[in-house]
C-alpha positions in Angstrom: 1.8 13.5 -6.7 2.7 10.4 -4.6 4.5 7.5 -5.8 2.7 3.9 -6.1 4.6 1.7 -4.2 3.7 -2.2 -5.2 3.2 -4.3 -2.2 3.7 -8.3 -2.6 1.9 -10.4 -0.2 4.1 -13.6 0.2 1.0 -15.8 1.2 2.8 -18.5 2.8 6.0 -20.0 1.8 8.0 -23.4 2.0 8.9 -23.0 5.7 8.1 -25.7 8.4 5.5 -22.9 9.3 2.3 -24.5 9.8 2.8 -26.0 13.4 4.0 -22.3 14.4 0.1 -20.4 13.3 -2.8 -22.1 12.4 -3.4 -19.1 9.9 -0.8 -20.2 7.5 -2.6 -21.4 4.0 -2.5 -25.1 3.7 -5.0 -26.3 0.7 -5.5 -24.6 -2.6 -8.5 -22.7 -1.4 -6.9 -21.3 1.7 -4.7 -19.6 -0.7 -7.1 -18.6 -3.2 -9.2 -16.8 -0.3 -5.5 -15.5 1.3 -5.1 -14.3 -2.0 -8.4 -12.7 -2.8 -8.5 -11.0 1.1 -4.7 -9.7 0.5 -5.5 -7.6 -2.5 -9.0 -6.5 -0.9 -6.3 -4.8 1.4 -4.3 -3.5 -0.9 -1.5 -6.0 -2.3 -0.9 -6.0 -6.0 0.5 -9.3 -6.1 0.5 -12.6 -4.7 3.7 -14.5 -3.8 2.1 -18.5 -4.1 3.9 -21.7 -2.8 1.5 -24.7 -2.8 2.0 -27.0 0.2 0.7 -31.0 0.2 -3.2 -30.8 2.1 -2.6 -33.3 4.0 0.7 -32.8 5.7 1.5 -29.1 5.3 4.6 -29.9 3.8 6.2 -28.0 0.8 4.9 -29.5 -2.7 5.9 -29.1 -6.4 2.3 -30.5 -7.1 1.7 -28.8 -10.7 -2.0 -29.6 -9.9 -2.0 -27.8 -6.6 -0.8 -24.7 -8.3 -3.3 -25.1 -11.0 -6.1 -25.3 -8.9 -4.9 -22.4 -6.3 -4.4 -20.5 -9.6 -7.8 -21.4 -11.3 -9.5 -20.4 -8.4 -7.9 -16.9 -8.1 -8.6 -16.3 -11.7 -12.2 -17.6 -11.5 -13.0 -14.9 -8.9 -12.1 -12.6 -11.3 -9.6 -11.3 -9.4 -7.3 -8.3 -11.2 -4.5 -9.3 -8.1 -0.7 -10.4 -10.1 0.0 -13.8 -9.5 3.8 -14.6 -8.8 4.6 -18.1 -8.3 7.7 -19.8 -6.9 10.4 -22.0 -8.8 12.3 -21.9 -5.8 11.6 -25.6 -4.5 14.0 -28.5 -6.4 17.7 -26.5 -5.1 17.6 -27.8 -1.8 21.6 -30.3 -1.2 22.3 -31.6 1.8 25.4 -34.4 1.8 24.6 -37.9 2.3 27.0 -40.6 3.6 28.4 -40.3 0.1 29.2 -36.6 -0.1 28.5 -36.7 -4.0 24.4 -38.0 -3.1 21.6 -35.8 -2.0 20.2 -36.5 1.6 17.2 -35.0 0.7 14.6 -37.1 -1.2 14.0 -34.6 -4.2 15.8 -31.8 -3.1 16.9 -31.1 -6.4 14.9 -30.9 -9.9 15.8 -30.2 -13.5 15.7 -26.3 -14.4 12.7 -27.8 -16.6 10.8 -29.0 -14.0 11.2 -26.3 -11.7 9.3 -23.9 -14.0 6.7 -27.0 -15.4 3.6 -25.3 -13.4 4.9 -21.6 -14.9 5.1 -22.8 -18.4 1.4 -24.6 -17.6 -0.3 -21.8 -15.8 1.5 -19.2 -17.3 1.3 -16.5 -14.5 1.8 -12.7 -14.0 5.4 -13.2 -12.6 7.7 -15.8 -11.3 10.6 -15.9 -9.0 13.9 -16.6 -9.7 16.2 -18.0 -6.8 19.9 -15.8 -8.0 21.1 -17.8 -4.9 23.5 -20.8 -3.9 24.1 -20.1 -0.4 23.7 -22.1 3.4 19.8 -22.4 3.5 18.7 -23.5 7.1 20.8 -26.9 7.4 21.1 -27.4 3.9 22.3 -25.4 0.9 20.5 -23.9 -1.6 21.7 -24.3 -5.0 21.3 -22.6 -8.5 24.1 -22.6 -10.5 24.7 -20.0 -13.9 23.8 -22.7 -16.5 20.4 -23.6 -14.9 19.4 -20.0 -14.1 20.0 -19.3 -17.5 17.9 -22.2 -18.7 15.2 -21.1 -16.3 15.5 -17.6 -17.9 15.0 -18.6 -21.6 11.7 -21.0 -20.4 10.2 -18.0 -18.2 11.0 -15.6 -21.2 9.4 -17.8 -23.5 6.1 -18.0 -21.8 5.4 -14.8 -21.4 6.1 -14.4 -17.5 8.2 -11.9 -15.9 11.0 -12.9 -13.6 11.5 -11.8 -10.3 14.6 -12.2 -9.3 15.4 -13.1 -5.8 18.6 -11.3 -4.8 19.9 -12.6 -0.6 23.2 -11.3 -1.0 26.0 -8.8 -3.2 27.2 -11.7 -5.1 23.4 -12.8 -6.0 22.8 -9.1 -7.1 26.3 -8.9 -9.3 25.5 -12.0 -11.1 21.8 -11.2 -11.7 23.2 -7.6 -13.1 25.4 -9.7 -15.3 22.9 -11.8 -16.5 20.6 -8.6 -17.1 24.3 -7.4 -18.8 23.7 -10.4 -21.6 20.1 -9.5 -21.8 18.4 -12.7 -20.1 15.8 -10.7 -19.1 13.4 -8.3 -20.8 13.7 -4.8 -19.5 13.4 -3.3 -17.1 14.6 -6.1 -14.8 12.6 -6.8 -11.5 14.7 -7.3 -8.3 13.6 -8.6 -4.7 16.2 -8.1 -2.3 15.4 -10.8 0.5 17.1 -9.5 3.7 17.5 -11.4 7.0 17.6 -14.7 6.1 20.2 -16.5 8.0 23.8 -16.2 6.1 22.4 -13.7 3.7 22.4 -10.5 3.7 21.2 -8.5 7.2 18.0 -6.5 7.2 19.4 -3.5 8.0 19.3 0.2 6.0 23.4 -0.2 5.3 22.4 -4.1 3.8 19.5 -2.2 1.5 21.8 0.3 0.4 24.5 -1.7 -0.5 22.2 -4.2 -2.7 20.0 -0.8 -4.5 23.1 -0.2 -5.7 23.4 -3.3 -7.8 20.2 -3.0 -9.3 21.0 -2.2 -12.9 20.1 1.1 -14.4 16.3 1.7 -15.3 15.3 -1.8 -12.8 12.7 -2.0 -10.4 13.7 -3.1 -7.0 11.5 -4.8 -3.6 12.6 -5.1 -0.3 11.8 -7.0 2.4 12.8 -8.5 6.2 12.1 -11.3 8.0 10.2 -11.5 11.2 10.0 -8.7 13.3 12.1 -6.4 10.7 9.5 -6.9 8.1 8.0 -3.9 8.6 11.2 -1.4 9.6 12.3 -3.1 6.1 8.7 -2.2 4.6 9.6 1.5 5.9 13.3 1.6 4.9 12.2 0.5 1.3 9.9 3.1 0.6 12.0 5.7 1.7 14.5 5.0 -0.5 12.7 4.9 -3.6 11.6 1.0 -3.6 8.7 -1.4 -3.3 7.8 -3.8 -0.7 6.3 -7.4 0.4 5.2 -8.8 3.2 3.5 -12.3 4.6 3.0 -15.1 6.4 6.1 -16.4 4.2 8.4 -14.0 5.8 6.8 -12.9 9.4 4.0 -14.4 11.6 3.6 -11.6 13.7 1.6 -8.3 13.6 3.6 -7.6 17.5 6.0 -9.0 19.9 3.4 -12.5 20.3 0.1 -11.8 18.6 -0.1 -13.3 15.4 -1.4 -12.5 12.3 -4.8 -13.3 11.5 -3.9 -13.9 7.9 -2.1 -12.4 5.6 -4.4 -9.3 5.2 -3.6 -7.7 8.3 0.2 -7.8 7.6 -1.1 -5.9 4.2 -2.9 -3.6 5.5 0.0 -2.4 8.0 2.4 -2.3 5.0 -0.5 0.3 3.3 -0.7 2.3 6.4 3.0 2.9 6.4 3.3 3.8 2.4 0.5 6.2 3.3 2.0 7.5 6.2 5.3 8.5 4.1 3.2 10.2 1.7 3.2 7.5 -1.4 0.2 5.0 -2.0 -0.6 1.5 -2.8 -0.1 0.4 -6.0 -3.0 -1.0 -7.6 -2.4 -4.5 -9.9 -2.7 -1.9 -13.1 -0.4 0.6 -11.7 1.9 -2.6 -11.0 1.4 -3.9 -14.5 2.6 -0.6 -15.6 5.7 -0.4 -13.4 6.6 -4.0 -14.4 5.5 -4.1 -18.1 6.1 -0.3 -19.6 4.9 0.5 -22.4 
């Protein structure tokens, strides 16, 4: 029998990516429909950053997550939904080395997770990560991923933790080690990004190898190696995601027309290796065992 491979669209992210396509999701209801069209072609889950309507920018908005969320849910819609906790770690030095340049670049671990604890969602991500981040650093340090853990635990919501490098994945196996998580822990191993780990097949390998005993583990590269990355990861026993978060791109300059197209791709290849496409109960299975 084949294996069902769970595939994650990441609908469109907290990059300075809207001036780059004009099919990136803006407003709650581009999501909801990005949503809604991704698991028509096969994703199991939804990856969801909200971004302000009006400028495209990045947004912690709790209301703009609880109406992209509503109106997934009021379809009635059987698609996961993951949503981000990454934005509120983002330090860059001021004049005064000990100030943040960035006007609310960083945010309690309480109000990072506010719109999780609200909404209360399928999943959630969880940044294991301090590392360079573009031209700023990205920061989450032990003491407020482990107060992020206990709130996500408590509501019910399953962590995905977001693993860029071998450090990230040997402190996420330690925190898994002093039972943070409920099993079987869920790992995304986030390959390309600049000072993180490479997407290549030796990168993979190196991080599966963290991934404690009985975890789950998702793969996937940035730009054009999103979908030798989509590949690599099934081969070697894993699961995937793709997007407009991660690649613009179905080839060398033709963009995707949404993020259904890059879904659909990622099927073909599962298929094409002899597994299938997970469908959200399948997923809720692999995730939540009985």
């Amino acid at each position: 029998m084949s294996r069902p491979v769970i595939i994650t669209a990441a609908l469109t992210g907290g990059a300075d990516s809207t001036g780059a396509s004009p099919h990136v999701p803006i407003t709650p209801e581009q999501l909801a429909n990005e949503a809604l069209a991704a698991r028509a072609a096969g994703a199991a889950i939804v990856h969801i950053h909200v971004r302000n309507p009006e400028t495209g920018k990045p947004s912690r908005e709790v209301a703009l997550y609880r109406e992209t969320v509503e109106r997934i849910r009021d379809a009635g819609s059987d698609v996961l939904i993951n949503l981000t906790t990454g934005p509120g770690a983002s330090f860059m030095p001021g004049e005064d080395p000990n100030t943040n340049a960035r006007a609310n670049g960083m945010a309690t671990p309480e109000e990072r997770v506010a719109h999780v604890l609200e909404l209360r969602p399928d999943i959630c991500s969880l940044d294991v990560a301090t590392m360079n981040f573009g031209p700023s650093a990205f920061v989450n340090v032990p003491a407020h991923l482990a107060a992020m853990a206990q709130l996500i635990r408590d509501a019910g919501v399953k962590p995905e933790l977001e693993i860029f490098d071998l450090g990230h994945a040997m402190l996420a196996a330690d925190m898994v080690k002093r039972g943070l998580f409920e099993a079987p822990p869920w790992f995304q191993l986030c390959l390309g990004i600049g000072w993180g780990a490479p997407a290549t097949t030796e990168a993979m390998l190196a991080l599966k190898q963290l991934v404690p005993a009985g975890g789950i583990w998702s793969a996937f590269g940035i730009s054009r190696a999103q979908f030798p990355m989509v590949a690599q990861a099934v081969i070697l026993g894993g699961h995937v995601r793709v997007g407009l978060e991660d690649n613009l791109y179905l080839s060398r300059g033709v963009l995707a027309e949404g993020n259904a197209p890059l879904v659909a791709r990622a099927k073909r290849i599962i298929e094409e290796l002899g597994e299938h496409a997970a469908t959200p109960a399948e997923a809720r299975s692999i995730l939540r065992p009985e």
